[in-house]
C-alpha positions as CSV (number, residue, x, y, z in Angstrom):
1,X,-19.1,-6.5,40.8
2,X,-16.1,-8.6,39.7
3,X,-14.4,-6.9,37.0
4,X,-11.2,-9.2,37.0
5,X,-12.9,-11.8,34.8
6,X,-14.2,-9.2,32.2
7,X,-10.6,-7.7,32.0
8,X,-9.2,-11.6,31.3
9,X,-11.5,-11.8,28.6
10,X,-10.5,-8.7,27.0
11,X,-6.5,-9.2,27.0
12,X,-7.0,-12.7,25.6
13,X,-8.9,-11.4,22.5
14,X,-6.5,-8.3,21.9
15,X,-3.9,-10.4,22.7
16,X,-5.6,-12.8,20.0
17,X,-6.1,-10.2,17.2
18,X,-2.4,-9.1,17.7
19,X,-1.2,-12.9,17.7
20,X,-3.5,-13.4,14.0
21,X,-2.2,-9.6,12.6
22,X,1.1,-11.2,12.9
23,X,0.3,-14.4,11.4
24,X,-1.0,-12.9,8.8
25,X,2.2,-10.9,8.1
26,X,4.7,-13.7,8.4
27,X,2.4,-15.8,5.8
28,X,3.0,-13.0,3.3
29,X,6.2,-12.5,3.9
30,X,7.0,-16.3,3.5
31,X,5.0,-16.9,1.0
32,X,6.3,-14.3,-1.3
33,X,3.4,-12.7,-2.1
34,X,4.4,-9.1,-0.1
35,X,7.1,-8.7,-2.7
36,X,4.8,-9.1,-5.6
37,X,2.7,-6.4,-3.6
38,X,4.5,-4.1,-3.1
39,X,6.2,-4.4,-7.2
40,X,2.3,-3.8,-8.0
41,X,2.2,-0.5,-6.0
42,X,5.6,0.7,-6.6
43,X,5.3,0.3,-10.7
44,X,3.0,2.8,-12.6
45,X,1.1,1.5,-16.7
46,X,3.2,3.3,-18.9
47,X,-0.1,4.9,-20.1
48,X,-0.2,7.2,-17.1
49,X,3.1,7.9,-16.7
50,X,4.2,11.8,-17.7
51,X,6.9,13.9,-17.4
52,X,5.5,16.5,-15.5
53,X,3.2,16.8,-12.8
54,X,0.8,19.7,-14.9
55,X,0.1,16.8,-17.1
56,X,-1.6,14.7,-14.9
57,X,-3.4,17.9,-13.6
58,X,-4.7,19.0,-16.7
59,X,-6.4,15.6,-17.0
60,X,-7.9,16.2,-13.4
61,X,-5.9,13.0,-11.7
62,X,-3.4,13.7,-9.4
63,X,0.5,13.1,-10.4
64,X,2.3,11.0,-7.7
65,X,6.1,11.0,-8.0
66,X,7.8,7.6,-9.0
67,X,9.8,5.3,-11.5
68,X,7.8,4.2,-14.2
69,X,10.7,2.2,-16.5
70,X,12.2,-1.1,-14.1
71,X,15.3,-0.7,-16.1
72,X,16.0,3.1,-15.7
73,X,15.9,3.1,-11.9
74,X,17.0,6.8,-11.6
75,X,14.6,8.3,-14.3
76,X,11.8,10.1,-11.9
77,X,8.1,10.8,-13.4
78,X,4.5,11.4,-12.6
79,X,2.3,8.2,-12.7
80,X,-1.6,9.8,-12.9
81,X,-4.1,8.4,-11.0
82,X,-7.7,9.7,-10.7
83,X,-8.8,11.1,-7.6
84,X,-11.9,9.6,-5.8
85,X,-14.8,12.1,-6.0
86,X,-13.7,13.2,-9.8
């Protein structure tokens, strides 16, 4: 059996995926859209920020470490999130 043209196909279409994951990339990048992302993830409602990480616990969510004021870049606290399965 002639495997050399099954392997061609293969490499093309990983080759393909790779080409359209970086496509997909450079669109968000230029596009501006990855910034706005990443704000969204990196900023926390003011709701569920606390100061301490027993706080979120004691309201069953989970306390991940992380600026919750824009303008006091150095001021570390909890934002809680809830925890899938809670």
């Amino acid at each position: 059996m002639n495997k050399k043209g099954v392997e061609l196909s293969i490499n093309v279409i990983v080759i393909t995926v790779i080409a359209l994951i970086i496509l997909v990339i450079l669109v968000f990048m230029t596009s501006g859209k990855l910034k706005s992302f990443i704000a969204g993830t990196d900023s926390c409602p003011p709701a569920n920020c606390k100061v301490t990480a027993d706080a979120c616990e004691s309201q069953g969510k989970a306390a991940i470490p992380m600026r919750c004021d824009v303008n006091k870049p150095k001021e570390q606290k909890f934002c809680c999130v809830s925890v899938a399965g809670k």
